[in-house]
BAFI-582517 format. One record per residue (C-alpha): residue in three letters; x, y, z. Coordinates in steps of 0.5 Angstrom, whole numbers, plus 2048, in hexadecimal, padded with zeros to 3 digits. Layout:
BEGIN
ALAXYZ...
***
This chain:
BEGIN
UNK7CE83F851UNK7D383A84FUNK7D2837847UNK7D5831846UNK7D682F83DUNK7D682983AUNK7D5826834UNK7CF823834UNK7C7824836UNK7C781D838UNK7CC81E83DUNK7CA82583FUNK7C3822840UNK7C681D845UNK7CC821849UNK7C682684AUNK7C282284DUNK7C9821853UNK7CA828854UNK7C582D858UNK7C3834856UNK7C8837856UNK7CB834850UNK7CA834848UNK7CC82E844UNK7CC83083CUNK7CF82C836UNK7D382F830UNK7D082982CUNK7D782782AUNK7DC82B827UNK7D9832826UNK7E0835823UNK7E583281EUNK7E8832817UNK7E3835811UNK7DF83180DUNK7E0834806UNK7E7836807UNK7EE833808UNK7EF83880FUNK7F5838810UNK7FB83C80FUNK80283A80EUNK80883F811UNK80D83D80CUNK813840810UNK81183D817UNK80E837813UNK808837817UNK802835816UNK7FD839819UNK7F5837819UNK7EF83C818UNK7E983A81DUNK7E283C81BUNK7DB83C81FUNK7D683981AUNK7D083C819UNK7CD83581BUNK7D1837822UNK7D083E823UNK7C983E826UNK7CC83982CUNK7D383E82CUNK7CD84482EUNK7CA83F833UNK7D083D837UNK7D4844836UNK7CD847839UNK7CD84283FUNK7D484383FUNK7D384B841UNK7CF849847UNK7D484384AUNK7D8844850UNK7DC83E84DUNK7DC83B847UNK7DE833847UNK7E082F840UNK7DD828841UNK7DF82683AUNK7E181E839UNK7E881C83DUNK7EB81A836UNK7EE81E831UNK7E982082DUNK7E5822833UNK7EC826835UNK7EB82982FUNK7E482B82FUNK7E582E836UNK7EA833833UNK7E683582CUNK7E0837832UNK7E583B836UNK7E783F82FUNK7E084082CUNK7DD843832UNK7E3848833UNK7E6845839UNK7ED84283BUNK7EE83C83BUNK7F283C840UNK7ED840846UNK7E8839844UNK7E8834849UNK7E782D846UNK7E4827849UNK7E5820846UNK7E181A848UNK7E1813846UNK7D9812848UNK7D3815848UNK7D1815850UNK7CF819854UNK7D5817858UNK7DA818851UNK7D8820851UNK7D8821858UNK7DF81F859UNK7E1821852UNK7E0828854UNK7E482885AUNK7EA826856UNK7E982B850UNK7EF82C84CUNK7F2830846UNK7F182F83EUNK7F782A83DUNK7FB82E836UNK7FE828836UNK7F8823833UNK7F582A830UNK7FA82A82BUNK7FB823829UNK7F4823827UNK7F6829823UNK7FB826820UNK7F782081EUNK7F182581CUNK7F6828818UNK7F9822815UNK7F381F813UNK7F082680FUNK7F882680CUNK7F681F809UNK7EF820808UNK7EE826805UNK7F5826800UNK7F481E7FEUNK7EC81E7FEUNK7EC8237F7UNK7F281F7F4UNK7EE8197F5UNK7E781B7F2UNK7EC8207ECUNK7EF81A7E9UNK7EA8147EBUNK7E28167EDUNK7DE81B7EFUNK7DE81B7F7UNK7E38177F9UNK7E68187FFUNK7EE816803UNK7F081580AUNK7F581480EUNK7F280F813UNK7ED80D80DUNK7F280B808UNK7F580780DUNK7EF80380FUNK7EE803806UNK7F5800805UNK7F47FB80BUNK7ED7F9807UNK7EF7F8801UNK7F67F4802UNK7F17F0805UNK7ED7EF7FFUNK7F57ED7FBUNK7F67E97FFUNK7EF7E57FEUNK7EF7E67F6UNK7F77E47F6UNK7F57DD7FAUNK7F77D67F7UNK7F37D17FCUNK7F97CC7FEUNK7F67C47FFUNK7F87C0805UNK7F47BA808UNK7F47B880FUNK7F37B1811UNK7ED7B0816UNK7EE7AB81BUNK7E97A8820UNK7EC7A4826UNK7E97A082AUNK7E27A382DUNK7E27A8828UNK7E87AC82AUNK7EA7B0825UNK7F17B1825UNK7F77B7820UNK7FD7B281CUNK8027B681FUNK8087B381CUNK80A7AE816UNK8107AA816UNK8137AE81AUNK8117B5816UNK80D7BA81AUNK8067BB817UNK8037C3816UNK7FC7C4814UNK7FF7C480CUNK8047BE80CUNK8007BA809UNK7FE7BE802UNK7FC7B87FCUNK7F77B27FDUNK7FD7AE7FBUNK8017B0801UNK7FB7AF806UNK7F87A8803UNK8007A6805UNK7FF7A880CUNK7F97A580DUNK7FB79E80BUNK80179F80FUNK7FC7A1815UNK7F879B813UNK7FD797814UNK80079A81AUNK800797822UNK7FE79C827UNK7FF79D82FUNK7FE7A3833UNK8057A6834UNK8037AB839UNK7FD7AF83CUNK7FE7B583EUNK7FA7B9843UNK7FA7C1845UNK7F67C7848UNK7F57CD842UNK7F27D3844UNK7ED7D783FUNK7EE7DE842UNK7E97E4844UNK7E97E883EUNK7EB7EF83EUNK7E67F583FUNK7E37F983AUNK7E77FE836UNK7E480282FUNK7E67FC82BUNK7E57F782EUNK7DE7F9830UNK7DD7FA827UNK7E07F3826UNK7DC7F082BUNK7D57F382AUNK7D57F1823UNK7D77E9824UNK7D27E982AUNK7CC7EE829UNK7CD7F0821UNK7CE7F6822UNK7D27FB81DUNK7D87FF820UNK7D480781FUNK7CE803824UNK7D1800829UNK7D480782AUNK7CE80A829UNK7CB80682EUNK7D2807832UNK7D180F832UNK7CA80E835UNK7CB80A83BUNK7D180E83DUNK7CE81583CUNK7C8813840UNK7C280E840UNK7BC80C844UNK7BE80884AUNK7B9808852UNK7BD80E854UNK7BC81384FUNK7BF81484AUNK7C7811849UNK7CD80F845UNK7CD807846UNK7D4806842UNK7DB80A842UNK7DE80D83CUNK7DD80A837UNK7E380C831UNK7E9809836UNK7EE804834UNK7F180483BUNK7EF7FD83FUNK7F1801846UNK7EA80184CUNK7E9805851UNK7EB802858UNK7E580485BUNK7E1800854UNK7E67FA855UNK7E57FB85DUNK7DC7FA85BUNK7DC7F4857UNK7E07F085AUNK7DB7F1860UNK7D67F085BUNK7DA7E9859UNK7DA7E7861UNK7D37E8862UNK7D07E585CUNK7D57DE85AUNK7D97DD860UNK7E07DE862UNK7E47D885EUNK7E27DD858UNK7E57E385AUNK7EC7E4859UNK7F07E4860UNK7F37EB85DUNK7F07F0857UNK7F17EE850UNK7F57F484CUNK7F57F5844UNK7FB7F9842UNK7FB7F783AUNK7FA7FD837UNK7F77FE82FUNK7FE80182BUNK7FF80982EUNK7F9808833UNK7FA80F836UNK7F3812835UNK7EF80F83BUNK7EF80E842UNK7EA808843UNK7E8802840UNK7E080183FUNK7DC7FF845UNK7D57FF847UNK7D680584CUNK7D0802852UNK7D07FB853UNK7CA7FB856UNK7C77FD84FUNK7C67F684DUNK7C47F3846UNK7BE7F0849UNK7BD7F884CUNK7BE7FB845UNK7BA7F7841UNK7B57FC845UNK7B7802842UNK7BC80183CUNK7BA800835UNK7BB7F9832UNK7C27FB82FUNK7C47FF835UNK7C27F9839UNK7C77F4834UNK7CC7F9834UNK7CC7FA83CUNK7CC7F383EUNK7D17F183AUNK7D67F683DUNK7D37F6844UNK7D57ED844UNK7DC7EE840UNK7DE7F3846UNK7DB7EE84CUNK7DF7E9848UNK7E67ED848UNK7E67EC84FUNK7E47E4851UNK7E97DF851UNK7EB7DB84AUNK7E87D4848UNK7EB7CE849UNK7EB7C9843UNK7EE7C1844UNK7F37C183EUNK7F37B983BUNK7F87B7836UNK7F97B0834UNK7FF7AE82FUNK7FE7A782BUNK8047A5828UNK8067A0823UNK80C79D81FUNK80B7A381AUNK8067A781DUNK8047AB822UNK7FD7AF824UNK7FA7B4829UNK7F47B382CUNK7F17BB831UNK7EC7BC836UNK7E97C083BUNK7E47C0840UNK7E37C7844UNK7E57C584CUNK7E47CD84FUNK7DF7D284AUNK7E27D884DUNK7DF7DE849UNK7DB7D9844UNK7D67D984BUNK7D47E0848UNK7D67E0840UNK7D57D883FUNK7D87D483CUNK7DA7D4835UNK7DF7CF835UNK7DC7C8835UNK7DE7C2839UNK7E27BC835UNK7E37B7839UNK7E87B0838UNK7E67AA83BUNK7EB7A7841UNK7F17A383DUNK7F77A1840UNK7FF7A183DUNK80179C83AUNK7FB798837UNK7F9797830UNK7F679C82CUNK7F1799826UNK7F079C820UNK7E879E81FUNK7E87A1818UNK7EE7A6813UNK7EA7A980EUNK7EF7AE80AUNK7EB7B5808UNK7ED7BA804UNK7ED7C2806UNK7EF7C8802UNK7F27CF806UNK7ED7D4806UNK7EC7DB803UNK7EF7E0808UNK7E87E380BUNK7E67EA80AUNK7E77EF80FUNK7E07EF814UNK7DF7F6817UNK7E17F481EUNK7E67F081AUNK7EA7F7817UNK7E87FB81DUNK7ED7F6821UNK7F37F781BUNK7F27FF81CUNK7F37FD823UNK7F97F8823UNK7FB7FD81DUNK7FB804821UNK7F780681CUNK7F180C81FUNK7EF80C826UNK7E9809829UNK7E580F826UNK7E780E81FUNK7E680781EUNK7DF80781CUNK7DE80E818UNK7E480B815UNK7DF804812UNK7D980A811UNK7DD80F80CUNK7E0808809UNK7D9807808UNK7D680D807UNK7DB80E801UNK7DA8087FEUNK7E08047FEUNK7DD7FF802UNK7D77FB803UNK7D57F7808UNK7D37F0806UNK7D27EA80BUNK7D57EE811UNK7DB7EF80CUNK7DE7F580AUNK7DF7F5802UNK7E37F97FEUNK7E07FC7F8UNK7E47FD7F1UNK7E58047F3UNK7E88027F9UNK7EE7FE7F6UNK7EE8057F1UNK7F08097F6UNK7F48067FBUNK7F88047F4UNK7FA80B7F2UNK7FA80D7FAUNK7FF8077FBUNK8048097F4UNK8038127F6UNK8038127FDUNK80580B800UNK80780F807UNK800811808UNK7FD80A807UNK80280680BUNK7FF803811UNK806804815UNK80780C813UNK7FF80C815UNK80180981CUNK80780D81DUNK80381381DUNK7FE811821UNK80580F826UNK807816825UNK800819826UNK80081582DUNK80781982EUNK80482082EUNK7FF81E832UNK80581D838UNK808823836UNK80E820833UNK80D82382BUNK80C828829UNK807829825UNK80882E81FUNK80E82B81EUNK80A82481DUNK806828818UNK80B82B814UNK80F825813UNK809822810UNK80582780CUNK80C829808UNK80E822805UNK807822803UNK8068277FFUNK80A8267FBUNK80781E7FBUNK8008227F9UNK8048277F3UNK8088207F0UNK80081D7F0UNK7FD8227ECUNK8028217E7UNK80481A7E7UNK7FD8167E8UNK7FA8147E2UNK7F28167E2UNK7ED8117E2UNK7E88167E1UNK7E88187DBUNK7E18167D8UNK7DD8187D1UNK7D68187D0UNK7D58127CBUNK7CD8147C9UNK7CA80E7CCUNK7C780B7D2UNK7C88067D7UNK7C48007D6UNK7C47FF7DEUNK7C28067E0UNK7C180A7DAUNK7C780F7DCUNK7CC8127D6UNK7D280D7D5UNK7D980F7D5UNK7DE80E7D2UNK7E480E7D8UNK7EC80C7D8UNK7EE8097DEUNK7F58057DFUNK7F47FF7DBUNK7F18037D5UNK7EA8067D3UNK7E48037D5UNK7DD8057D5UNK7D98067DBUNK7D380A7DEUNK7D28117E0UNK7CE80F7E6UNK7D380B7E9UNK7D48097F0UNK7CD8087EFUNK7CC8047E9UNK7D38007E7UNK7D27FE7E0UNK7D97FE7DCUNK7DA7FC7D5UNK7E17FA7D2UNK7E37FD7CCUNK7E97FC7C7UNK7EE8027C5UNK7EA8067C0UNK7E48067C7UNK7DF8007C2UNK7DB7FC7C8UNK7DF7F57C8UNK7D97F07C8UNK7DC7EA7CCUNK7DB7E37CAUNK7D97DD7CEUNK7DE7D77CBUNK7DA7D17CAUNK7DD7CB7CEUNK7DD7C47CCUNK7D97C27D1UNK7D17C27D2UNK7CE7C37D8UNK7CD7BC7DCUNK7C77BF7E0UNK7C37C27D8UNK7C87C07D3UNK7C97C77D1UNK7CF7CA7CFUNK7D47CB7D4UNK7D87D27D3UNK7DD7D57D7UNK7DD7DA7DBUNK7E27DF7E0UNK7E17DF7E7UNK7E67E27EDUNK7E97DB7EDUNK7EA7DA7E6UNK7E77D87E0UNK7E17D27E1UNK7DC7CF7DDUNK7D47D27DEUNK7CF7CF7DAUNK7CB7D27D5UNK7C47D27D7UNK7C67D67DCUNK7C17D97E0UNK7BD7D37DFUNK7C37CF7E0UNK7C87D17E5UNK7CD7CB7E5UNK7D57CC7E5UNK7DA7C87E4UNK7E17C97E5UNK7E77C97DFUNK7EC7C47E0UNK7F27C67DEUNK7F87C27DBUNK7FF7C37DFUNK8037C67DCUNK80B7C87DEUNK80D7CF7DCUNK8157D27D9UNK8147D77DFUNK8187D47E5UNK8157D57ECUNK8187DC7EEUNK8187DA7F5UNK81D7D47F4UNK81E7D37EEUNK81A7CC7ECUNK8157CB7E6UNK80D7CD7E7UNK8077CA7E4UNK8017CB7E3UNK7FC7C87E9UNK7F57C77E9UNK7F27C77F0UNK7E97C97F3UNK7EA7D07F2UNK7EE7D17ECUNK7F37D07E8UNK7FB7D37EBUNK8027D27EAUNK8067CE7EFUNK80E7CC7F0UNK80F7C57EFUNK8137C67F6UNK80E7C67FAUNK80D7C6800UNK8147C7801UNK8137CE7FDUNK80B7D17FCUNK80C7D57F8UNK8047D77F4UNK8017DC7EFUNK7FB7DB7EBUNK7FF7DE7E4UNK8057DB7E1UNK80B7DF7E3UNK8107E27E0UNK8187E47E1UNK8167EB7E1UNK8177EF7E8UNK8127F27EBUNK8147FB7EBUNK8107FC7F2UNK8157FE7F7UNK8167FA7FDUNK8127F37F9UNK8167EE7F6UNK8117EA7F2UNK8127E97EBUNK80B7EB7E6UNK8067E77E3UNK8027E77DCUNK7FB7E87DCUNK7F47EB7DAUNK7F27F07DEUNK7EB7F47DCUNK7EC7F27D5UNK7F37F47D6UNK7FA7F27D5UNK7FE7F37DBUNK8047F17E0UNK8017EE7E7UNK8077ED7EDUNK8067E77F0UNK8087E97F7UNK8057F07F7UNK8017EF7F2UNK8027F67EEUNK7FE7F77E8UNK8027FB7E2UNK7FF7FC7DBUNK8047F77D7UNK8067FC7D1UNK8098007D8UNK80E7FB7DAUNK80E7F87D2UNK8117FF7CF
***
């Protein structure tokens, strides 16, 4: 008997079905050896400076260890399968270990496919364990449970119970939270545009204004654009130039990990831990006329290789169903890799063409269905021809105008005969150079810069790509733990950082920037991918890391100040009926819930820990909906005026704000700053704009900021009840006595 190991039942199931009797298929069911849950399991020789893992067999696994021990005994030969990466490499050699072989003697076979004719030639071409890869998963597992397990207690120690800190973790949180900065931070910037209609309702662009090239934010006040739209108004046109050209929408790529998560959560809603679900399934093996079969490569890849023989098919495939003008007179090739792509050997494609989508909506579930077809046309698409669009380009001049007009018609749709077309046609009508060009109507309209948008899931997945931050088989584990742990929510398919978050990835950044750093984060990864190709030794790796760092957690128990210092006030929530306490947080004590993250109501307190009641100031104006008053209110853009009457009345208004000019020079170039009112608020703004744009949303002072590397200058204001400093460029908070003394 040959016994063959995997990872999991599902593909056991199917690769059982390929082989004949003298074979047996079982899974290990993932790792079945790793490091101890309750301890740190590992040891650090101190004069090789090594650090040594303590692998153990969970008692989980011992029960799947005996079963495969057993069967080992009966076999002539023993097949490690696990999956062709890393992880999977790995998970091979822990198996040889617990059942008490060598790794060595142990054939290992690799396969980007579950078919028939996947298994049959990957056992001819078996091969050994590859050291190389086991130790870079190694030396990432130790890496992570280094960080893990020394800055996961510090955290709950000085902050809250159950806290957790990691090395891709917290890269992925600052990313996030940077992000939420730069949205809190934002002052809307107004522009207007001058919508122009020639002739037959062309809509055209002013490109240019007495002789000065125009930008999307040349022209920012109403003053400037009523001048230019007289100047429009009173302008004689002709057309200067028609232009036509060919521009081809090129075939998209084939699938890798990142791209199949991105793409099936604009398309089909899904979450980045579904569609991999979803994935694992139709690789591992699914119902299909022939039995059962994986119908989808591997799915944790960020190669854009295909197979000669896959490229071959479809383009066959392609031939067959649209004609030969959609087939490219030589196969198109993707080399563009995802940063440090070395884990995979192929993209995602269907691995049997003949397996249509309108077959497999016969035997695939709804989701499978939807994720199926979608990487089935995404391969055919790859390798059709490009689409043709005509580009049009009309260029009205004047005396002291000049405007473009664009359109487009499709001429070849290429792979939209598949996908579709997306883009739709804007056609021009036929007009000639040189001949006038009437005016049909100039209407000045005015825009404010929108607020920078958080991060979707798809959107942070691409980040940590583009970042080398994690591979394909972190991405989504690292959205889930950010969830699970409370630092985010998601909101409107957005990510949303909670107050805990800008905690943590704060004392993170001032304790240990290395760790939180996205370039350090994607170096390791480039380091990691070394190992993998022989070229670093990983040991050396690992102590070059762990020392520093020991030394950053020793520094850590002593210098961060805890916040979780609480006393029980002998009174309950008025939410959830849990005790208060009161709590000592950066910016001072305040008074919060015991049964927080669950129930987040806080109190704000003076020095002597007496609950402060805030007073709504009454405003001169009365409500113009109810005629009540009017009170003013703070909000994430500043303080505005709500009415009284409130919940019966929702009515809102803004607070005009009297322009005024502050002592404080502009640190930038030296001019004055005023106070500006604008839709979202009120801001500080050089009067050398647009020349010098320098912002902020509190008066700045001549104080420097004392981080490292920021050369901003630091701002008065109220934060959390509050007196504080705030950088106005790395927006950096210090309690005002800190920098005062």
């Amino acid at each position: 008997m040959k016994l063959i190991i995997v990872e999991s039942p599902a593909k056991a199931r199917t690769i059982t079905n390929f082989l004949g009797r003298g074979y047996k298929v079982i899974a290990s069911k993932g790792h079945i050896r790793d490091l101890p849950k309750s301890r740190f399991g590992i040891t650090v020789d101190e004069e090789t400076k090594e650090l040594i893992p303590k692998y153990a067999v969970a008692k989980e696994n011992t029960a799947t260890v005996k079963e495969i021990r057993d069967l080992a005994k009966k076999s002539d030969e023993i097949y490690i399968a696990t999956d062709e990466d890393r992880e999977g490499e790995a998970i091979g050699w822990h198996i040889a270990h617990a059942i008490k072989k060598d790794p060595e003697e142990l054939p290992r076979i690799v396969f980007h496919e579950i078919t028939k004719t996947a298994i049959t030639d990957a056992l001819k071409h078996a091969r050994k364990i590859d050291m190389n890869m086991v130790n870079a998963q190694q030396a990432r597992r130790l890496l992570d449970r280094v960080v893990g397990y020394k800055l996961s207690p510090l955290m709950a120690s000085k902050i809250q119970k159950g806290l957790s800190a990691g090395r891709v973790q917290s890269s992925a949180l600052k990313l996030i939270v940077d992000r939420e900065r730069e949205i809190k931070a934002f002052v809307p910037q107004e522009y207007w545009d001058i919508n122009t209609l020639f002739k037959t309702d062309i809509e055209a662009t002013l490109i240019e204004h007495n002789g000065e090239k125009l930008s999307k934010l040349s022209i920012e006040n109403k003053d400037r654009a009523n001048k230019i739209a007289q100047s429009v108004k009173n302008d004689k046109f002709v057309i200067d130039a028609i232009e036509t050209k060919e521009r081809k929408s090129k075939t998209p790529p084939p699938f890798m990990t990142s791209t199949l998560q991105q793409t099936a959560s604009s398309k089909l809603g899904f979450t980045p831990k579904k569609t991999m679900m979803v994935a694992q399934s139709l690789y591992e093996g699914v119902n299909t006329p022939d039995g059962t079969s994986g119908v989808i490569t591997y799915m944790r890849t960020d190669s854009l290789n295909l197979a000669k023989e896959a490229v071959s098919a479809v383009r066959d495939e392609i031939e067959s169903r649209f004609g030969s003008k959609y087939l490219p007179k030589s196969p198109k090739v993707y080399t563009k890799k995802a940063k440090g792509a070395q884990e995979a050997h192929e993209a995602i494609r269907p691995t049997m063409l003949s397996f249509t989508p309108k077959i497999a909506a016969q035997y695939l579930k709804g989701d499978e269905i939807k994720l199926y077809t979608l990487i089935y046309e995404r391969f055919m698409a790859c390798q059709m021809e490009d689409a043709v669009f005509e580009q049009q380009s009309i260029l009205f001049k004047g005396d002291e105008n000049i405007y473009r007009a664009s359109g487009r018609k499709l001429v070849f749709d290429g792979f939209y005969k598949l996908t579709g077309n997306e883009d739709k046609d804007k056609l021009l009508p036929a007009l000639k150079e040189g001949e006038d060009a009437q005016i049909q109507s100039v209407k000045p309209e005015q825009h404010f810069t929108e607020l920078p948008s958080r991060y979707s899931e798809a959107a942070l997945i691409k980040k940590l790509e583009s970042e080398g931050i994690g591979r394909p088989s972190t991405y989504a584990p690292t959205i889930a733990t950010l969830s699970n742990r409370t630092y985010v929510s998601i909101e409107k398919k957005q990510i949303v950082p909670t107050d805990m978050a800008f905690t943590v990835t704060e004392i993170l950044e001032k304790n240990f920037g290395n760790i939180v750093d996205v370039s350090f984060t994607a170096n390791m990864e480039e380091k990691l991918d070394e190992i993998a190709e022989g070229n670093t030794d990983w040991q050396k790796l690992l102590s070059d890391f762990y020392f520093p760092f020991e030394k950053q957690i020793e520094e850590g128990k002593k210098n961060i100040i805890s916040l979780k210092m609480a006393k029980p006030l002998g009174r309950n929530c008025p939410k959830c009926g849990e005790e208060l306490l009161l709590r000592s947080g950066r910016f001072g004590q305040f008074v919060a819930c015991s049964g927080f993250p669950k129930c987040k109501y806080t109190e704000q307190v003076d020095e002597d820990g007496n609950k402060v009641e805030k007073q709504e100031e009454i405003a001169e104006d009365k409500c113009d909906k109810c005629g009540k008053d009017m009170v003013v209110k703070s909000g994430r853009n500043g303080q505005f005026l709500a009415c009284s009457g409130y919940p019966e009345c929702k009515n809102t208004k803004s607070i005009s704000v009297e322009e005024k000019t502050s002592d404080t020079p502009c640190p930038e170039c030296g001019c004055k700053i005023s106070l500006k009112n604008s839709r979202r608020g009120a801001f500080w703004g050089c009067e050398n704009y647009p020349k010098c744009k320098f912002i902020s949303k509190f008066e700045p002072t001549t104080i420097k900021c004392r981080e490292d590397g920021c050369d901003g200058v630091l701002a008065a204001r109220v934060y959390r009840n509050k007196d504080v400093y705030e950088c106005v460029k790395c927006k950096k908070r210090t309690p005002k006595e800190e920098i005062d003394k």
